[in-house]
C-alpha distance (Angstrom), angle and dihedral (degrees) to the residues before:
residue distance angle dihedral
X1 . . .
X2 3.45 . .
X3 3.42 122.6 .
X4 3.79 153.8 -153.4
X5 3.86 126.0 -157.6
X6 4.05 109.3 -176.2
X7 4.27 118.3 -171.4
X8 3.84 109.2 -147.4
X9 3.76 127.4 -162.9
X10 3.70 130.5 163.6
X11 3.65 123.2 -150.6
X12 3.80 110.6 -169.1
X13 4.00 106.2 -45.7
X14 3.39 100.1 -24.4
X15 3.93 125.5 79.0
X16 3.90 121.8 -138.9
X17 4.39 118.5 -162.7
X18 3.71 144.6 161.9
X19 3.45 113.5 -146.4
X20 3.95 110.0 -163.1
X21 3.63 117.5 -169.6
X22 3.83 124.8 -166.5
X23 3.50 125.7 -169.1
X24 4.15 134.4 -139.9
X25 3.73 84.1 -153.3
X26 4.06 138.8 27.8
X27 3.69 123.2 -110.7
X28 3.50 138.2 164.8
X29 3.87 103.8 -128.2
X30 3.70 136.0 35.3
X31 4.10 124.0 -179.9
X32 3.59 129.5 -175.3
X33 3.73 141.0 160.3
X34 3.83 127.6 -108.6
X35 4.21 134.7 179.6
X36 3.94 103.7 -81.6
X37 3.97 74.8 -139.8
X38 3.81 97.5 66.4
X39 3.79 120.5 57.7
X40 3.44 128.3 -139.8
X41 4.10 111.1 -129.9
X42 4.03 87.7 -173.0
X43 3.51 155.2 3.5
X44 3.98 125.4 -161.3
X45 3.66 139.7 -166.7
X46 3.60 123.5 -164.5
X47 4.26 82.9 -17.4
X48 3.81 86.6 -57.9
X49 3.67 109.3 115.3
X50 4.02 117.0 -128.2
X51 3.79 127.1 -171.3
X52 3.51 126.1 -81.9
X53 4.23 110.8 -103.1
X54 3.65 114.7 -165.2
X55 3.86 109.0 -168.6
X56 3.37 112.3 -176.3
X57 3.89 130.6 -14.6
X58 4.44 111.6 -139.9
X59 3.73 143.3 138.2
X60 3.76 115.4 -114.3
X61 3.79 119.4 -148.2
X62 4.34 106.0 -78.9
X63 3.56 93.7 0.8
X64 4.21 132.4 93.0
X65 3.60 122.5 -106.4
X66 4.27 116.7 -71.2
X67 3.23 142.7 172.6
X68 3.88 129.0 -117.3
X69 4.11 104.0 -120.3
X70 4.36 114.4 -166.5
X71 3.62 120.0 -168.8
X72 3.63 126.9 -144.0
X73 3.23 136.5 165.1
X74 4.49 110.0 169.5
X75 3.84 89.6 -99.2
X76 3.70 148.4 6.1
X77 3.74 131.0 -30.3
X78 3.77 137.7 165.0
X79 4.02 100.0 -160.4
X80 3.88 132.0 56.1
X81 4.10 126.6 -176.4
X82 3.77 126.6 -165.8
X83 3.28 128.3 -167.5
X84 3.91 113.1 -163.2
X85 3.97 136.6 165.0
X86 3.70 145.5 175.3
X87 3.88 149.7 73.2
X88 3.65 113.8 -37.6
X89 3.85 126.6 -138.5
X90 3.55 136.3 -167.2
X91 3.77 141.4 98.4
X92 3.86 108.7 -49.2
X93 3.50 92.1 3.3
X94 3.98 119.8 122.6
X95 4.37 134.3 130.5
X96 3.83 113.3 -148.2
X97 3.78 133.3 161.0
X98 3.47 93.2 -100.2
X99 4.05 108.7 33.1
X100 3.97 134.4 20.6
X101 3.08 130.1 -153.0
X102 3.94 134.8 170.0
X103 3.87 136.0 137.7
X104 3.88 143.9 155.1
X105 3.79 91.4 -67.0
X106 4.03 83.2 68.1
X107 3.62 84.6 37.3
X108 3.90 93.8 -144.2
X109 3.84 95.6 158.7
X110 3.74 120.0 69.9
X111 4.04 94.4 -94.0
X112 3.91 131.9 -177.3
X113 3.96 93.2 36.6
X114 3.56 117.3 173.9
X115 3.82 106.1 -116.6
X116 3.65 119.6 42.8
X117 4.00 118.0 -92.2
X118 3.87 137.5 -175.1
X119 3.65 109.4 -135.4
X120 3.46 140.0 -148.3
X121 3.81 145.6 156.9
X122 3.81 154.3 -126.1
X123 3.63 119.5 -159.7
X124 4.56 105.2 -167.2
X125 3.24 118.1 179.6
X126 4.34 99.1 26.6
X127 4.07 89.2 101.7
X128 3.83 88.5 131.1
X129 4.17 92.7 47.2
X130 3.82 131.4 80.2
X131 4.23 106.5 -134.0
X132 3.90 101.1 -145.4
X133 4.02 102.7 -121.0
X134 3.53 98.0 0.6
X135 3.86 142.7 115.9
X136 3.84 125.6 -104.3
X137 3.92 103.9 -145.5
X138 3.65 109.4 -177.6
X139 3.40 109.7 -69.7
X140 3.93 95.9 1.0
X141 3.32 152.1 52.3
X142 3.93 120.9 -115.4
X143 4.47 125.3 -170.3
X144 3.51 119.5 179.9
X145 3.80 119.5 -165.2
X146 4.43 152.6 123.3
X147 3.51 110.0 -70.3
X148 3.74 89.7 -94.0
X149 3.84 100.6 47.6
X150 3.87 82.6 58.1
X151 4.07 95.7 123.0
X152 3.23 121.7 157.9
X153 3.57 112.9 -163.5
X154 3.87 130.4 164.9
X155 3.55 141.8 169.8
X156 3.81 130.5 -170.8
X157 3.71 111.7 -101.5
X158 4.01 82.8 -132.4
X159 3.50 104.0 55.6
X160 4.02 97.5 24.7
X161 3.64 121.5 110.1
X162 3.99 127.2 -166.0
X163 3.72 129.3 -161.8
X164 3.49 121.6 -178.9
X165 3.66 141.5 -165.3
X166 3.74 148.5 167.0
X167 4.18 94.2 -64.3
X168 3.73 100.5 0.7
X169 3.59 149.8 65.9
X170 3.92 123.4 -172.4
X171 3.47 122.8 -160.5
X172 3.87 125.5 -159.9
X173 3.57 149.7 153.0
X174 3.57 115.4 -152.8
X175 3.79 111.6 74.6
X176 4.12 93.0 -146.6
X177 4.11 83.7 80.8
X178 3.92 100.9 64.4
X179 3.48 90.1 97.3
X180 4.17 91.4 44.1
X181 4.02 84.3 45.6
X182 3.80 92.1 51.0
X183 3.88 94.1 50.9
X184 3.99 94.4 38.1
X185 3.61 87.0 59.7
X186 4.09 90.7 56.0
X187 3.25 89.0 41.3
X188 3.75 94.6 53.4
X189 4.09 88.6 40.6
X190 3.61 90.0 60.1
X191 3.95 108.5 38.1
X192 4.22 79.5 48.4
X193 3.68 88.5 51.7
X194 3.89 91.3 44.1
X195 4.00 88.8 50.9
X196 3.72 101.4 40.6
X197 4.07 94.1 48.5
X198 3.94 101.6 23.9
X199 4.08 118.5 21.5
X200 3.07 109.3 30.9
X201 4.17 108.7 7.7
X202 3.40 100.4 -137.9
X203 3.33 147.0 87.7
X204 3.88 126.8 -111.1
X205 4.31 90.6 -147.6
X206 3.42 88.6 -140.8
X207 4.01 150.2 105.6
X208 3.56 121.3 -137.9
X209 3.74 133.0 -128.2
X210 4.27 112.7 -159.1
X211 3.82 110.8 -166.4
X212 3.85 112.0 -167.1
X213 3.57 115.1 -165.2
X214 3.49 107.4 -163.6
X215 3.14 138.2 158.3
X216 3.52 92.0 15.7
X217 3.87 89.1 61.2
X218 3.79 112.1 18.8
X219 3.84 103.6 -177.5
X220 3.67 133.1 26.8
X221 3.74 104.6 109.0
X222 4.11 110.5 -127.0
X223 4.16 153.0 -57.5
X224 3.72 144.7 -144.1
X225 3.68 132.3 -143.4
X226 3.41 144.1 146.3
X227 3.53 106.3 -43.1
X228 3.99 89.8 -28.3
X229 3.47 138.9 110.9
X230 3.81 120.5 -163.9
X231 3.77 121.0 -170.6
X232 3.33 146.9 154.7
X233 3.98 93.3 -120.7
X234 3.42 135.7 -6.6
X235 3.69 87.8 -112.8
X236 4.53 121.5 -69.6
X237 3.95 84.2 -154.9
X238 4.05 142.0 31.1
X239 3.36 91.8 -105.8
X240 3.70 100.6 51.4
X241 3.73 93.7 42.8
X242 3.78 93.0 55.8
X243 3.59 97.5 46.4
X244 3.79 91.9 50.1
X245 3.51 91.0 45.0
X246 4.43 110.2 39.7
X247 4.02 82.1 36.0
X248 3.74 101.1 53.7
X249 3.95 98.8 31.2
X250 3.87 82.5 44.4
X251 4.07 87.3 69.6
X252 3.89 99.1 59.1
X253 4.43 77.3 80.2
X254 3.87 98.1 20.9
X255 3.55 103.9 71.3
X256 3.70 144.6 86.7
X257 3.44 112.5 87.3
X258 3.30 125.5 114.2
X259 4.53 104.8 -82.4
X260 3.39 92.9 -165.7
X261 3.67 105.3 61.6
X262 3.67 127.5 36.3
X263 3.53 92.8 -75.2
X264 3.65 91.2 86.7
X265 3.94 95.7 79.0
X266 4.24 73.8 81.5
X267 3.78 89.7 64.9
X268 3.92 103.0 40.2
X269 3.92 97.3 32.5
X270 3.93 94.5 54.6
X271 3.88 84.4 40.6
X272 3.73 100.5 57.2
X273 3.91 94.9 40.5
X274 3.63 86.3 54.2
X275 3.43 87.6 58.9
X276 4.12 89.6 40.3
X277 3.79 89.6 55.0
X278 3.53 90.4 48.6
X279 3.66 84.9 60.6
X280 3.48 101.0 41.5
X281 4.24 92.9 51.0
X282 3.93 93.3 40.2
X283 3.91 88.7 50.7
X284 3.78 99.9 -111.7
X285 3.92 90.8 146.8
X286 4.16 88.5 159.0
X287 3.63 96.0 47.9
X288 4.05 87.6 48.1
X289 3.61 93.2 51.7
X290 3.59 104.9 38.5
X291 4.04 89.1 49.4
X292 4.08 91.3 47.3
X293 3.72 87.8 45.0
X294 3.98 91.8 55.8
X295 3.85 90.8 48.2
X296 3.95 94.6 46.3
X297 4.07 91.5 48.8
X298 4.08 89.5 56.2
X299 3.75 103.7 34.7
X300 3.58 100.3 78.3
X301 3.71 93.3 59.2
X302 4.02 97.2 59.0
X303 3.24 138.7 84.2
X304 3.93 120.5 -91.1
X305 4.20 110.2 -93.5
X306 3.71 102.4 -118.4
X307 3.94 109.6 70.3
X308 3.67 123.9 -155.7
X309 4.15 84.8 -125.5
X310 3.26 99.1 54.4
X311 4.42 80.3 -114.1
X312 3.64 122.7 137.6
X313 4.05 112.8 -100.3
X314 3.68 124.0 -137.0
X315 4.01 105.1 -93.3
X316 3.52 101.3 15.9
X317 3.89 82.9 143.9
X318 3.55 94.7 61.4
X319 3.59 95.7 38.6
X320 3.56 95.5 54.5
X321 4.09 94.1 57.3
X322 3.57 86.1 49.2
X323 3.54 89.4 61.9
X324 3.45 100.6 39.9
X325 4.27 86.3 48.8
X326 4.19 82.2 61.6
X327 4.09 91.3 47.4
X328 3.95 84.3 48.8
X329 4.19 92.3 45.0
X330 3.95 83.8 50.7
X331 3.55 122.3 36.2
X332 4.29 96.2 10.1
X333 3.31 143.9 -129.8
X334 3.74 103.1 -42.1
X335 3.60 95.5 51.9
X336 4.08 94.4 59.1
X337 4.40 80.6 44.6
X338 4.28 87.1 55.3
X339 4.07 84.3 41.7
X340 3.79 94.0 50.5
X341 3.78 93.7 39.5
X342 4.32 90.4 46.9
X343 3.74 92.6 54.5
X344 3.66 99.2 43.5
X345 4.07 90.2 50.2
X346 4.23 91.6 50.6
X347 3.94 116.0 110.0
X348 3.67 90.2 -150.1
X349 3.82 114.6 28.7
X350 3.79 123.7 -145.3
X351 3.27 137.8 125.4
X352 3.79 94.4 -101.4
X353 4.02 95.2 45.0
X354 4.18 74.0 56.9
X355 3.61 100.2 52.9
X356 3.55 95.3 48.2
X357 3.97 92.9 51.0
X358 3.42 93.1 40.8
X359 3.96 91.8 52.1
X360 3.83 90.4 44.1
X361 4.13 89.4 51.7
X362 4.19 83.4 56.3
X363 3.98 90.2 -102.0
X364 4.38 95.7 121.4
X365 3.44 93.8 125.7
X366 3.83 95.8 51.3
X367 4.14 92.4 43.1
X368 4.14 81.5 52.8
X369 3.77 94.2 54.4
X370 3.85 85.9 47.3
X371 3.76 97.1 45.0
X372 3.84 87.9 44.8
X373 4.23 87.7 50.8
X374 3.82 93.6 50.5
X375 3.83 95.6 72.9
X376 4.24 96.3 32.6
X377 3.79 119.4 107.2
C-alpha cells in the first residue's frame, strides 16, 4: 500500500514537518489539502523540486480554512516531499510549552490526497513530552493512524499527571483536576458498566485514553476517536463529568452515519440519549432535566433536521434530542432503548435503513412521529 511517513517538530508555537509520500504505483498528479495558516517552503517529485499549485482556497465543514495543493511534475513519479511550517488553527487545535495539541480538525497533515495512503508519524525533538497513545522509540516519538485518528496530543512530563483505572486513563496538566480526574474515572466506570451490561449488551473490547487539555485550552466542549476521549476537563461538576463521559463513550456504538450531511442527527441523537438514559436508570433526575431543559430552550430557533440538500443544518444535535425527548413523552422509555439499540445494530445507517427496521420490529408508529419531526421547525 502506499504510504506516507511525516516528521513533526515544534519550535515554540509554530510546528515545522516533512511529509514524504511514496507511491505503489506512478501517476502524474497528486492533490491534497493543507492549513491556509502553514506555508509550504517546497514540494518535490522524485527529489526534483516542482512549483507550488494552489487550487482553490475553502473551509470544509468542522475543519479551518486550507488550501487545495496539485502536484505536477510533466510526467510520472512514484514519490512526493513537502515541506510545510507555521501556526496551526482550528477547533481544539493549539502548541504551548506545556501541552500540544493538533488533529484533522486543524488539518495539519496534508489530508484529502488523491490516492489512498497509510499514515504514520515521527515526533523529534518531544523527548521531554508524553504523546497520548503513542510509541516512544529511542529518541522519538512514533503514532500510527487513518487520517482522522491523526491526534497529536502531548503533555510535558513535568507538569503531566496520569490517573488510571480499570478501562481508562486520564491525562492532565493542571493539578486543581485530581479530584475531577478521580470522579471522571467513576463516572466513566459506571456509564461503561451501564452500556456494556444494560444499553447496548456488548462490550466495546477496548481501554480508553481521556486527554484533558486544560488550562492550556479552557473551553471547547469535547471529541471522540478511536479509543480516545479529548476534553477540555474531566468534568469540575456532576453534570459536566457525565455528559462528557455517557456522551463521548456513547459514540464507540453511535456512529456510522454519514456526519457530514443531515444524517448525522443519527450519530449525536442516539449518543446523547444514551447518555440521558443513563441518567434516567442511575437516578440522575437533575442532570436529566437540566440537560432536556437546555435542548428544549434552543430547539425552536433552528432549522428543521432534514435539509432539502442532503447538507448538514446548524443544530442538528440539538434538534435531534428534542425529538427524541417527544418519542420519550409518547411512547416511553423503552421505545427510545429499541430505537438506540436498532440503529446501532444497522450495516448501513440512515434514516431510511431505520424506518424500515424499526417498522419491521412493530415500532411504525414511533418511525412516523420521527419521520414527521425531521422536516418540523
Amino acid at each position: 500500500m502506499s504510504e506516507m511517513k511525516i516528521n513533526v517538530c515544534f519550535k515554540g508555537e509554530k510546528l515545522f514537518s516533512e511529509a514524504e509520500i511514496d507511491l505503489d504505483e506512478s501517476i502524474t498528479e497528486l492533490s491534497f489539502i493543507l492549513n491556509s495558516g502553514l506555508e509550504v517552503s517546497g514540494i518535490a517529485c522524485d527529489e526534483k523540486p516542482v512549483p507550488i499549485t494552489v487550487e482553490a482556497e475553502y473551509e470544509p465543514l468542522f475543519c479551518a480554512k486550507v488550501k487545495k495543493y496539485s502536484v505536477k511534475c510533466g510526467g510520472n513519479f512514484n514519490r512526493v516531499k513537502i515541506c510545510y511550517s507555521g501556526k496551526i488553527s482550528g477547533w481544539h487545535n493549539i502548541i504551548t510549552g506545556d501541552i500540544i495539541e493538533i488533529n484533522r480538525y486543524g488539518v495539519w497533515l496534508p489530508c484529502e490526497l488523491s490516492q489512498t495512503v497509510s499514515i504514520s508519524t515521527e515526533l523529534t525533538g518531544c523527548g521531554d513530552y508524553f504523546l497520548v497513545k503513542g510509541e516512544f522509540d529511542g529518541d522519538r516519538w512514533r503514532y500510527s493512524a487513518g487520517e482522522w485518528d491523526m491526534n497529536l496530543i502531548l503533555y510535558r512530563k513535568s507538569v503531566l499527571k496520569t490517573l488510571l483505572g480499570k478501562h481508562i486513563s486520564i491525562y492532565y496538566a493542571d493539578g486543581s483536576l485530581d479530584g475531577a480526574a478521580e470522579f471522571s474515572k467513576n463516572v466513566f466506570e459506571d456509564v461503561l458498566d451501564y452500556y456494556t451490561k444494560e444499553l447496548f449488551n456488548r462490550d466495546c473490547g477496548k481501554h480508553t485514553e481521556m486527554a484533558c487539555l486544560y488550562p492550556a485550552l479552557p473551553s471547547g466542549g469535547a471529541y471522540k476517536r478511536d479509543g480516545l476521549i479529548v476534553c477540555i476537563s474531566p468534568g469540575t461538576d456532576e453534570k459536566e463529568a457525565v455528559t462528557v463521559n455517557a456522551h463521548e463513550l456513547a459514540h464507540e456504538w453511535c456512529t456510522g452515519a454519514d456526519a457530514w450531511s443531515w444524517e448525522d442527527w443519527l450519530n449525536e441523537t442516539t449518543a446523547e440519549w444514551s447518555m440521558l438514559l443513563y441518567c434516567l436508570d442511575r437516578g440522575k433526575n437533575d442532570i436529566f432535566d437540566a440537560m432536556i431543559g437546555e435542548y428544549l430552550a434552543k430547539a425552536p430557533d433552528l432549522p428543521p433536521i432534514k435539509t432539502a440538500d442532503g447538507s448538514r443544518p446548524k443544530g442538528v444535535h440539538t434538534k435531534g434530542t428534542a425529538l427524541f425527548y417527544e418519542l420519550y413523552k409518547a411512547f416511553g422509555a423503552e421505545t427510545v432503548k429499541s430505537i438506540i439499540r436498532t440503529f446501532v445494530g444497522l450495516e448501513v445507517k440512515t434514516t431510511e435503513k431505520l424506518f424500515e427496521k424499526m417498522r419491521s420490529n412493530g415500532l411504525s408508529e414511533a418511525a412516523a412521529a420521527i419521520e414527521k419531526g425531521l422536516t418540523e421547525k
